[in-house]
Steps between C-alpha positions, in 0.01 A plus 500: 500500500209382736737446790712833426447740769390830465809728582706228264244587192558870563867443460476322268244753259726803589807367428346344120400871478807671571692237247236602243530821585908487425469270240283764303726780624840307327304399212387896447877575513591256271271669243547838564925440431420338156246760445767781585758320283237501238424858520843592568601326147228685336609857642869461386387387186301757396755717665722348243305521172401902618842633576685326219172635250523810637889604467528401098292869506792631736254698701606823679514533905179623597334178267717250715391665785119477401561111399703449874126606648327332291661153572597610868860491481757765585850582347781420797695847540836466338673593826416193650460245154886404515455397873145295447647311173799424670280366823245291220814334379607394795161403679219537230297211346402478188165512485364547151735541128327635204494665187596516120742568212424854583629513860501253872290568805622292870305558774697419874413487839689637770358508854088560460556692146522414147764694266421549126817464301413644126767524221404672186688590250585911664356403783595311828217566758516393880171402606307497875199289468282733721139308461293534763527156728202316569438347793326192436720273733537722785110540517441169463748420801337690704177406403626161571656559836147668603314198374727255678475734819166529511456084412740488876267723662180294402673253585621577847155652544336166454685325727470733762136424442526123544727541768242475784452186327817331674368687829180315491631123422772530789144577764351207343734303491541550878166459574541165267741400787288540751562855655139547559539828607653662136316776403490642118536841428529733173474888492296597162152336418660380157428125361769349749368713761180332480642139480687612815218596679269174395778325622573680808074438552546147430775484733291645775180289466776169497609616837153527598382171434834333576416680852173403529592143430723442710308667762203252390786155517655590801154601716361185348719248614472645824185449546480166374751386760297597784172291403740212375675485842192486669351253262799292551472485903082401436566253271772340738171424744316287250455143563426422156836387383438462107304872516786614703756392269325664176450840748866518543596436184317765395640750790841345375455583108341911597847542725727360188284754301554786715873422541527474123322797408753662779777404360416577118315849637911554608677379215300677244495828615698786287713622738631194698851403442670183594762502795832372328782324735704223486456198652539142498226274276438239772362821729235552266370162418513432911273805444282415260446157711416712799217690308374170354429296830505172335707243596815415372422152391292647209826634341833430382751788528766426235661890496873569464542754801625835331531883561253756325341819423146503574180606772540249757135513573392540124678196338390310817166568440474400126680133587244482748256546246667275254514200724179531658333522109708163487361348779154555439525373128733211554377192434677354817537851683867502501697784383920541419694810502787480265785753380501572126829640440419869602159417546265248692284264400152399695355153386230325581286172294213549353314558120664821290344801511225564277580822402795735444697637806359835384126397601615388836680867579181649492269540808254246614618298188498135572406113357121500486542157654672626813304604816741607743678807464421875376713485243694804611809258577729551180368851375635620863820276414510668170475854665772436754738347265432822260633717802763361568613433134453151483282299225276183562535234250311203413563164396315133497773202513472135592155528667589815673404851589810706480511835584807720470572790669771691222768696688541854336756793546359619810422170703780267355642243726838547535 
C-alpha cells in the first residue's frame, strides 16, 4: 500500500464501492422476492379462508361486491371468462392452491396478473387480483442506478482533479534530464497549483546559480592561466635549479587543476549530451595516449581492436584518467590496458584500496597518504562513464589495482 500510487488507490476505492454498492443492491432483491412470496402466501390465504367463510352464508350480489372492495379484487366479466380460463390453462402458473371440505381456491398468473379461481358449492367465481402494485424494486433500481451514477461522477471528478498531477511529473521529469530550460505551469491556485509553482521557483533559482557558477568556473580558469603562463616563463630564468624544479611543479599541478576542473565543469553540466558514432577501439586509446603525454614505455596496451558505440573524445578522456591514476600509484609506474570481454581492464601494482569504490567517485576523495593529485581523477571517470551508459567497477587481484570500465547498452563494444 505504501508504494501504491495515488490514481491506482482511487481505482481501487471506487471500484470496492461500486461492488458494495451492487452487492447490497442484489442482496436487497434477494429479500424483497422472499418477502413478496411471503406476503403473497399470506394474501391468498386469507383470500382463501374469507371467500370460502363467506359463501356457506350464500351472500347476495351487492355483499360480494362489497367483499370484492374490501379485499381489492374484481369479478372478470363473463364475456371474456371462457377466453381468460382457456388462456390460464394453456400459459398460467400455479401460483397458490387452497381451501377446505367446504370449497378450493387456485390462484394463477398469467402475464403481470394473478387470477383467483374459487369453487363453492353454487358458486364458480373468476377472479382479477387488482391490488395495488408496489414498487419497491423499481425504486430501489433507480435509486441504485443514481447511486452508482453519481459514485462514476465522483469518481471521474476526482481524477480530473489529480490529473494535472501527470502534467507536473512529465516537466520534472524533463527538467530531471537535464532540459534546464522546463518551465512548470498550472492554472488554479489549488494544492497542486502551489507545488507547481514552488517548483517552477525552485527551478528558476537552480538556473540561477547553475548560471552563476559556471560563469564563476569558466572566468576563473581564465584568469588563472594568464598569471600561470607568466609565472611559468619567470620561473624558466631562475638559476636555482632545486627552487626551480619545486616552482614548476607547482605551475605543473595548478594547469592539471584547471584542465581537470575543465573537463568535469563539461561533463557535469545538465544539458550536455555525448556525441555517439562508431568507430574503431584502437582510435580511442591512440587518443587517450595523445591526451596523456607520457611515454609509451610506461604502458602495456593488451586491447583486442574492435568496433563501438561511444564519444570518441569522452571514453578517451576517462582511459586517460584511468591510466594516469595508475601511473601515479603504481608501485613501479607501469600501467596495462587489457580487453575484458566487452569491457577493459586498467591495471597497475600497488596496495588495495582502502576504501570502497564508492568513496573514490566522490570529489577531491583520495588516500590520505597520497600527495599528488586532486582527487577529481575517478569521480570525473565516474561522470563520463554515467553519460555514456557505462559503469566503473572495482576489483583487487594478485597485488593489483584493477579497474573496469563495464560496457552498457549504449557504449557496448561490438
Amino acid at each position: 500500500m505504501r508504494n501504491l500510487s495515488v490514481t491506482t488507490f482511487i481505482h481501487i476505492l471506487f471500484s470496492v464501492a461500486i461492488l458494495i454498492l451492487i452487492a447490497t443492491f442484489l442482496l436487497f432483491l434477494s429479500w424483497d422476492k422472499d418477502r413478496r412470496k411471503i406476503d403473497e402466501y399470506k394474501r391468498y390465504q386469507l383470500l382463501s379462508l374469507t371467500f370460502l367463510s363467506k359463501l356457506q352464508l350464500n351472500p347476495k350480489q351487492n355483499a360480494l361486491d362489497a367483499l370484492y372492495h374490501d379485499l381489492h379484487v374484481k369479478n372478470v366479466p363473463l364475456s371474456i371468462r371462457a377466453e381468460t380460463r382457456e388462456a390460464i390453462a394453456l400459459r398460467g402458473e400455479t401460483l397458490f392452491t387452497g381451501g377446505s371440505s367446504s370449497g378450493q381456491v387456485r390462484v394463477f398468473t398469467l402475464g403481470d396478473k394473478h387470477y383467483i379461481y374459487v369453487q363453492r358449492m353454487g358458486y364458480n367465481l373468476l377472479l382479477e387480483d387488482n391490488r395495488q402494485k408496489k414498487y419497491y424494486v423499481e425504486i430501489a433500481i433507480g435509486i441504485g442506478v443514481f447511486l452508482i451514477a453519481l459514485l462514476l461522477l465522483l469518481y471521474l471528478a476526482v481524477l480530473k482533479k489529480l490529473y494535472p498531477l501527470k502534467t507536473l511529473h512529465k516537466q520534472i521529469q524533463r527538467f530531471a534530464k537535464g532540459d534546464m530550460q522546463t518551465r512548470i505551469t498550472y492554472l488554479y491556485d489549488d494544492e497542486i497549483g502551489k507545488i507547481a509553482k514552488s517548483f517552477d521557483d525552485t527551478i528558476l533559482h537552480i538556473n540561477t546559480l547553475s548560471a552563476s557558477k559556471n560563469l564563476f568556473m569558466r572566468n576563473l580558469m581564465h584568469e588563472l592561466k594568464t598569471p600561470i603562463t607568466k609565472g611559468r616563463i619567470v620561473v624558466e630564468m631562475l638559476e636555482d635549479e632545486s627552487v626551480k624544479k619545486i616552482l614548476i611543479r607547482a605551475f605543473e599541478r595548478m594547469n592539471e587543476l584547471i584542465s581537470e576542473l575543465a573537463d568535469l565543469e563539461r561533463v557535469t553540466t545538465q544539458d550536455f549530451e555525448p556525441n555517439f558514432e562508431y568507430i574503431m577501439l584502437d582510435e580511442v586509446i591512440q587518443e587517450s595516449q595523445n591526451l596523456l603525454m607520457m611515454s609509451k614505455d610506461c604502458m602495456t596496451i593488451d586491447v583486442i581492436n574492435r568496433d563501438l558505440k561511444t564519444d570518441k573524445k569522452l571514453l578517451a578522456l576517462a582511459i586517460k584518467n584511468l591510466l594516469d591514476n595508475g601511473i601515479k600509484y603504481s608501485k613501479n609506474k607501469h600501467v596495462t590496458l587489457r580487453s575484458d570481454g566487452y569491457g577493459l581492464e586498467v591495471l597497475s601494482e600497488g596496495d588495495e584500496l582502502q576504501h570502497p569504490l564508492s568513496y573514490y567517485i566522490e570529489p577531491f576523495s583520495q588516500e590520505e597518504k597520497r600527495s599528488s593529485g586532486f582527487g577529481l581523477g575517478l569521480y570525473i571517470v565516474h561522470s563520463i562513464l554515467e553519460k555514456l551508459g557505462c559503469k566503473l567497477g572495482y576489483r583487487y587481484e594478485e597485488g593489483n589495482n584493477i579497474f573496469i570500465i563495464e560496457a552498457g547498452e549504449t557504449c557496448r563494444i561490438i
